[in-house]
N, C-alpha and C positions, 0 to 999 in steps of 0.2 A: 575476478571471481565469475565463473560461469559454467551455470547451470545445464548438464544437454542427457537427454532422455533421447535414445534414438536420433542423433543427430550428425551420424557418418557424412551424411552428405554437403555439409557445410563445415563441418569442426574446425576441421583442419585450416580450410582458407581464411576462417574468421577467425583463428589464433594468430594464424603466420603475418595477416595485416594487421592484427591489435598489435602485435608487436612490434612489425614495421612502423609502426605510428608510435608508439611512445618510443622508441629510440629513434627517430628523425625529432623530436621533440625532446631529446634526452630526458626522459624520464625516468627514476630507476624503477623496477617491478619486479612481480614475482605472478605469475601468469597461472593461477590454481584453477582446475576443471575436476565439475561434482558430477561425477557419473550416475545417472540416476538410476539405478537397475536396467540399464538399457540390454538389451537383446541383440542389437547389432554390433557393428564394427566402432562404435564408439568408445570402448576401453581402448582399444589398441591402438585405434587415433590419438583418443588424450595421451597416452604415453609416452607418443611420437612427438607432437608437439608441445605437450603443457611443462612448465616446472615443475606443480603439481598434480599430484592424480589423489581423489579422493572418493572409493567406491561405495555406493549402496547398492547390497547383495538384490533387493527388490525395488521398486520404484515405492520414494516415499512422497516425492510432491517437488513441487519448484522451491514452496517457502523452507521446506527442510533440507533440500539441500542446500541454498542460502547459507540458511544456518549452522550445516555441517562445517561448507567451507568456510565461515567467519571463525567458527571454535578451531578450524586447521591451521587459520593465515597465521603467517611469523611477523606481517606488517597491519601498526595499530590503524593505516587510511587504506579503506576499501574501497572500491569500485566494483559496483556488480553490473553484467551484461548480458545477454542472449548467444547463444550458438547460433541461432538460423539466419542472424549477417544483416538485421533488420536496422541497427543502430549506427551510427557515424562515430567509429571510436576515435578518430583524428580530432574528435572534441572535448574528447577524454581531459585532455593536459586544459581545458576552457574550466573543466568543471572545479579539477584540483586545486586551482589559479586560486580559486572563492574560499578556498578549506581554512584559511586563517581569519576567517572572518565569522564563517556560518558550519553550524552543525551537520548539517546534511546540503546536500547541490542537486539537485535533480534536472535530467534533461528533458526539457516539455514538448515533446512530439507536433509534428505539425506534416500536411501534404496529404493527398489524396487515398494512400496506404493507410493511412493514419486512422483518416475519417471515417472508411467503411460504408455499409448500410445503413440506411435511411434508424432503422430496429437498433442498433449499435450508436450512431449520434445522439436518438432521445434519450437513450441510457446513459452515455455518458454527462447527458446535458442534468439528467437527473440525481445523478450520483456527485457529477460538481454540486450540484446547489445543496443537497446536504451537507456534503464535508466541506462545503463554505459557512454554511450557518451553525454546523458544529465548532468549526472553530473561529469563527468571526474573522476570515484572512481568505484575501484571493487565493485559487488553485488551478494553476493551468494547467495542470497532468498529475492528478492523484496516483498513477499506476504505474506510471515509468522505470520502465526496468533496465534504465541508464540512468546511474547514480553514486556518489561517493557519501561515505560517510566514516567514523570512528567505528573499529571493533569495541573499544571501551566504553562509548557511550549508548550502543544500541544493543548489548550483552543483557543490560538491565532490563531491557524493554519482552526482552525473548517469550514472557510467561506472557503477554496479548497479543504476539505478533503471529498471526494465521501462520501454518507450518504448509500452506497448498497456496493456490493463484493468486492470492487477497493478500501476500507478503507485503508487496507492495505499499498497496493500499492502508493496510496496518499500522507499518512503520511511519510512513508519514500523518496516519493522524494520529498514534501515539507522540512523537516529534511536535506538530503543531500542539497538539491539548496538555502538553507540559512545559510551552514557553519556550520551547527550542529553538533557534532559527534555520529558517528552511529557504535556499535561494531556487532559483528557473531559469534555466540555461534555453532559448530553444534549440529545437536542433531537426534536423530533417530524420523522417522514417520512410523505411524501403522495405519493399518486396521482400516478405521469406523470402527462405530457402528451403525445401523441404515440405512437408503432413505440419500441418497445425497442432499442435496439441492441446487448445484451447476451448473447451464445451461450452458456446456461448449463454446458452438459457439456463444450466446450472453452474456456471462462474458468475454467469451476473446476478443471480439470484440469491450464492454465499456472497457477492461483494457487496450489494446492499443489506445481507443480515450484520457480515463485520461491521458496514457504515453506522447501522443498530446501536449496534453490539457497544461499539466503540464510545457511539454521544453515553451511552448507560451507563458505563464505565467510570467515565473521565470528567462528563458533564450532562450528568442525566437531567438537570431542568429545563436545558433546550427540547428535548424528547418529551416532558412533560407540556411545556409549555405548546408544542406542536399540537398534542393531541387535544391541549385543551381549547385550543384559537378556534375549532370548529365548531362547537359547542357556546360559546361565547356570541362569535358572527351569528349564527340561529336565534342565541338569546336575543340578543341587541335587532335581527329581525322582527320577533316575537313583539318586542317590546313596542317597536313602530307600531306593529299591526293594532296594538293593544289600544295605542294613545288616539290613534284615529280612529276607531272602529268602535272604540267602547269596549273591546270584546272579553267574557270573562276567563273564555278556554284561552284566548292568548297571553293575558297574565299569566295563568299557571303554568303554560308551553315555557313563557320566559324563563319565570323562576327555576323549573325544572333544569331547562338549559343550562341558566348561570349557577345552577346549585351542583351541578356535574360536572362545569367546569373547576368550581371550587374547589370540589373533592381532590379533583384531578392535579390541579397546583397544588394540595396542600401533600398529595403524594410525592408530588417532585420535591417539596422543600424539605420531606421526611427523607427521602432519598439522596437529599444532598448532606441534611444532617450527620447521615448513616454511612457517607462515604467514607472508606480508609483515608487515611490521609497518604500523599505523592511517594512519600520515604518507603510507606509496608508497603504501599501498591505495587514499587518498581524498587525490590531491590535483587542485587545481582547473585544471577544464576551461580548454584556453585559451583557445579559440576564444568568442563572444560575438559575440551575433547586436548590430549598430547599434543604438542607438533609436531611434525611427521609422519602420523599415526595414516597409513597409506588406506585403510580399509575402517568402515563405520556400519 
């Protein structure tokens, strides 16, 4: 499955070697490309080389077309990947290899491409340590847009899963926050190909509201409990101050503290009360796009 929005300049080679690669691997496929309302020569490439071709008249986003072409595929194990040639798909058949074992396989990025800017590391070092303590489990590449998974199993999840950049992201902590399992393939990243189409400081600024979004969701006491650990440390400051000093404003600072932080927990526990349970939360989309259905 793969996504290209203006992406003539690459399509074509990164079809013709994903395919080279799973047939030297004998793997059987079906090779579907989501035209995102692209303005260039990118329909008439994918037509050239894809099996499938599946158009949006205007650009709807990376996560929607994802989504399109998961509702188009005729095969229940997907694999989605990039047009701009960034990914090692000869490790494709590494990731499939896991599929009888684990719900989703993700391939965890690594190399100099990877890392980026100084501005980009501390984001992503901050964005792990949330969706590590959302879901209590290591994440070595929350974002990887190399990955296999079930159309049947992630159809359900479609009403949380970002329809723009934070697809990604989504899917996997929907995955992790309902017991799924999730393996990490590494795998090397390369050099586009092509214009980026990635707006740094408003992608990462939806991907930490999804990261939000998501603890609120699925497990909003962590998110409670976060806000309330600062207010607590203060109190428990307060309260030092208090013991040594005699002080009478630092009692009341304490109290104050831990009395906001209480409120604060006793929100998250009303929030967890109030939670749907897993079944209404995620159940499956009705609608389902044809197969074959050449245009969305």
């Amino acid at each position: 499955m793969i996504p290209a929005f203006n992406e003539a300049e690459s399509l074509a080679g990164v079809v013709e070697k994903l395919r080279g690669d799973l047939r030297r691997r004998d793997v059987p496929h079906e090779i579907v490309v989501v035209v995102d309302g692209a303005t260039d020569a990118t329909e008439k490439i994918a037509r050239q080389v894809a099996d499938r071709v599946v158009v949006h008249p205007v650009n709807c986003g990376y996560g929607r077309s994802l989504k399109t072409g998961i509702l188009a595929a005729k095969h229940d194990c997907i694999v989605i990947t990039d047009a701009d040639g960034t990914y090692p798909h000869d490790r494709i058949p590494d990731l499939l290899a896991l599929m009888d074992r684990f719900d989703m396989v993700v391939g965890a990025r690594s190399g100099s491409f990877y890392s980026g800017n100084t501005v980009k590391r501390y984001g992503r070092v901050l964005f792990r340590w949330l969706s590590e303590y959302a879901t209590g489990q290591s994440i070595p590449d929350i974002n990887s847009g190399l990955r296999a998974f079930r159309r049947s199993q992630i159809v359900p999840f479609f009403p949380l899963i970002n329809s723009g950049f934070s697809f990604t992201t989504t899917c996997t902590l929907s995955y992790l926050l309902n017991d799924l399992l999730v393996a990490y393939v590494p795998i090397d990243y390369f050099k586009r190909q092509g214009v980026s189409k990635v707006h740094h400081v408003r992608d990462s600024l939806r991907a930490l509201q999804i990261i939000v979004e998501a603890i609120l969701r699925c497990n909003p006491i962590k998110a409670f409990l976060l806000l309330a650990a600062p207010f607590a440390a203060i109190g428990a400051l307060f309260a030092l101050i208090a013991l040594v000093a005699f002080s009478g404003w630092a009692w009341l600072s304490c109290l104050v503290c831990f009395g906001t932080s209480a409120i604060i927990l006793g929100l998250g526990f009303l929030a967890v009360a109030l939670l749907p349970s897993r079944a209404a939360r995620f159940q499956t989309a009705n609608h389902v796009a044809p197969h074959g259905q050449d245009h969305a």
